[in-house]
C-alpha positions as CSV (number, residue, x, y, z in Angstrom):
1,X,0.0,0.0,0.0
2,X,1.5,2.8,-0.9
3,X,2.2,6.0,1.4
4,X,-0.8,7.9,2.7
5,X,-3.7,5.9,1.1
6,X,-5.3,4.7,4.7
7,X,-5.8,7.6,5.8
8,X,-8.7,10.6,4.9
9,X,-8.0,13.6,3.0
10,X,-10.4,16.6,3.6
11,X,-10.9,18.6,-0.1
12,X,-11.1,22.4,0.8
13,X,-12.1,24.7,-1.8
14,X,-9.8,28.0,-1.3
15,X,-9.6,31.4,-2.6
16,X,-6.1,31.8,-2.5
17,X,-5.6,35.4,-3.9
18,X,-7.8,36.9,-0.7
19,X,-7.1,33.8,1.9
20,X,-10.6,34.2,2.6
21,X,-13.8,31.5,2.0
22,X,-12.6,28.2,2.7
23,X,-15.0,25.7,3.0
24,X,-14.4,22.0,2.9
25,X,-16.3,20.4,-0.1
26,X,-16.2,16.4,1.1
27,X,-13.5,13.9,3.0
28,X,-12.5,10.8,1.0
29,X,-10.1,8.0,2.0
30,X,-6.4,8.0,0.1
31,X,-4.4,10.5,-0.9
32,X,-4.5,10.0,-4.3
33,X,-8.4,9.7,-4.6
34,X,-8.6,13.0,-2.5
35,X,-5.8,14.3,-5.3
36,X,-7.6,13.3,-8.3
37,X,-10.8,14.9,-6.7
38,X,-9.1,17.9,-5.8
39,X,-8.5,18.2,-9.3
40,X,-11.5,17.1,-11.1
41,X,-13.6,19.9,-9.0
42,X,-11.0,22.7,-9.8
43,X,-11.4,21.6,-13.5
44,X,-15.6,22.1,-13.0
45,X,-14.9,25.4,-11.8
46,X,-15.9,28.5,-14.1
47,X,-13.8,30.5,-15.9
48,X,-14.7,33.5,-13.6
49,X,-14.1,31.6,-10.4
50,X,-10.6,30.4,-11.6
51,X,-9.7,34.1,-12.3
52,X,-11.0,34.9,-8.8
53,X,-8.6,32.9,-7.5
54,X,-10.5,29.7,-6.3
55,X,-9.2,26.7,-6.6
56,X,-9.3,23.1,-4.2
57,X,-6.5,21.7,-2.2
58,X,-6.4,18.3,0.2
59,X,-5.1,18.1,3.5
60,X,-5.4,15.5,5.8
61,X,-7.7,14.8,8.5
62,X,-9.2,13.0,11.5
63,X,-12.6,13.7,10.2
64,X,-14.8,10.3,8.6
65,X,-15.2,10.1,4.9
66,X,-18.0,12.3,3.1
67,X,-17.8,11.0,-0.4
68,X,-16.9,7.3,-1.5
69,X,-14.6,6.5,-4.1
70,X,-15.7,4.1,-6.6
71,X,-13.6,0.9,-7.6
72,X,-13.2,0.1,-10.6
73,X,-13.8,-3.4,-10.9
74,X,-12.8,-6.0,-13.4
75,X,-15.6,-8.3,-15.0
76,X,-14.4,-10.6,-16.8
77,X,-16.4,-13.7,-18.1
78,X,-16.6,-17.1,-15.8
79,X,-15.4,-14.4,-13.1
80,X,-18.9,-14.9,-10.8
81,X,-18.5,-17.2,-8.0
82,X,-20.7,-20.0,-9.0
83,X,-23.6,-21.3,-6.4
């Protein structure tokens, strides 16, 4: 397991020209979910709110997990356990 993926990650949406309006948006599990997030809702943001200065960050937490990564799972055929 690689470093950091136990533990939760808190995404905070920031404004970080005016260090003012943080707000967390959710709390996932791994560091690298929490980074991909992070950077998926920066991408959705508007063209105005990017020039604002908003962007999202992770840091890590104590705090339970708010949104639930999905896996990715691989189905391949004769794969079911049979009953």
């Amino acid at each position: 397991m690689l470093q950091g993926e136990k533990y939760p990650y808190e995404i905070i949406k920031h404004n970080f020209l005016t260090l003012q309006g943080s707000q967390v948006v959710g709390v996932v599990k791994g560091e690298s979910a929490a980074q991909s997030l992070a950077e998926s809702f920066t991408a959705k943001l508007s063209e105005e709110e990017r020039n604002a200065g908003w962007r999202h960050s992770i840091q890590r937490t104590t705090r339970r997990p708010t949104i639930h990564s999905r896996r990715v799972v691989d189905l391949k055929p004769g794969s079911f356990r049979k009953r």
